[in-house]
C-alpha positions as CSV (number, residue, x, y, z in Angstrom):
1,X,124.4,89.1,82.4
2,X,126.5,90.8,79.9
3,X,129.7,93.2,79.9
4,X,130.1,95.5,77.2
5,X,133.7,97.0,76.6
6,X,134.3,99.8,74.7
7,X,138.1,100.3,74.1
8,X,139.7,102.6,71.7
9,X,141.4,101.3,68.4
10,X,144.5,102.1,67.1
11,X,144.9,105.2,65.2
12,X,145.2,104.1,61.1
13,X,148.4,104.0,59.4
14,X,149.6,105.4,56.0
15,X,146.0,106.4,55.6
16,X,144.7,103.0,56.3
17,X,141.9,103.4,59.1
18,X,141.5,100.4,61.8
19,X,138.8,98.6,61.2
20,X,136.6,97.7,64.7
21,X,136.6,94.7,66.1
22,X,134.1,92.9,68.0
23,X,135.1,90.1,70.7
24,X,132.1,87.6,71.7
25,X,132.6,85.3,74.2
26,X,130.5,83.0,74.9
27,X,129.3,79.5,74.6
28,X,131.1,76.4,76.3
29,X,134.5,74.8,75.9
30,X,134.1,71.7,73.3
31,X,134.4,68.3,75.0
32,X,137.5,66.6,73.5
33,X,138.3,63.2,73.6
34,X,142.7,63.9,73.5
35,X,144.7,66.4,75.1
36,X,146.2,67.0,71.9
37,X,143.0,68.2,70.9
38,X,142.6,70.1,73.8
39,X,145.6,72.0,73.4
40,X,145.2,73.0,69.8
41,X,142.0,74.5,70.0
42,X,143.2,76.2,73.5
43,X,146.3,77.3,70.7
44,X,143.9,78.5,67.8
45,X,141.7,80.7,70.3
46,X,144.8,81.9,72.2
47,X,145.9,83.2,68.8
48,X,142.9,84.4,66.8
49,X,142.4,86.5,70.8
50,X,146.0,87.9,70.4
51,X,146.1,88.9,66.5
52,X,142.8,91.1,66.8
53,X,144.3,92.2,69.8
54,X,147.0,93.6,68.5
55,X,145.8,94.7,65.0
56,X,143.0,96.5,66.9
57,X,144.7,98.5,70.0
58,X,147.0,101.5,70.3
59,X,150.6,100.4,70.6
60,X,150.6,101.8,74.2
61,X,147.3,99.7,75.6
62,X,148.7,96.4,73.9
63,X,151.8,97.1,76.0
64,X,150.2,97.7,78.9
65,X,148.0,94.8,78.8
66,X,150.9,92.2,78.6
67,X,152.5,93.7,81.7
68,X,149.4,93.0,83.3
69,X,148.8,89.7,82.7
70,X,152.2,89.4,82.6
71,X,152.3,90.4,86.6
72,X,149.4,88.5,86.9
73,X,150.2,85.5,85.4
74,X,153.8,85.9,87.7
75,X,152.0,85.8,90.9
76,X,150.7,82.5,90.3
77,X,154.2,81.5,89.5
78,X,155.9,81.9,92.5
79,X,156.3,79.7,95.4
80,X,157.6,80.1,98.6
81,X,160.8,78.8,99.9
82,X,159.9,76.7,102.5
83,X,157.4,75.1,99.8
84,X,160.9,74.0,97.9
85,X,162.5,73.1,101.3
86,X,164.5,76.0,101.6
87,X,163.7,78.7,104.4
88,X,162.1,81.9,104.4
């Protein structure tokens, strides 16, 4: 099954209009043989995601979406006291 977003780009600047951009995913996560490997193409995608991300959106929405994942990211980073030894 397939999800279709439609988001709205950035306005253009200095008469410059934004061009659109289109976001496939799909297809499976190459089998690598290091975790050097691993973490570079995890790098490359993590970047080539975030510069059309940010080229693309309105100022606003790009903000918003890092405090989202931002908040989500933080939930998974916390850890309860008595986990650490310490009480509640």
């Amino acid at each position: 099954m397939s999800n279709v977003l439609y988001i709205t780009k950035a306005e253009g600047v200095a008469g410059k209009e934004t061009p659109p951009v289109v976001i496939e995913i799909d297809g499976l996560f190459p089998d690598f043989t290091s975790t050097s490997h691993w973490q570079a193409f995890e790098d490359q995608q993590a970047m080539s995601l975030h510069d059309a991300l940010r080229r693309s959106l309105p100022g606003g929405v790009y903000d918003r979406l890092f405090i989202i994942m931002a908040e989500h990211k933080a939930s998974d980073l916390i850890v309860s006291l008595d986990k650490c030894g310490g009480s509640k």
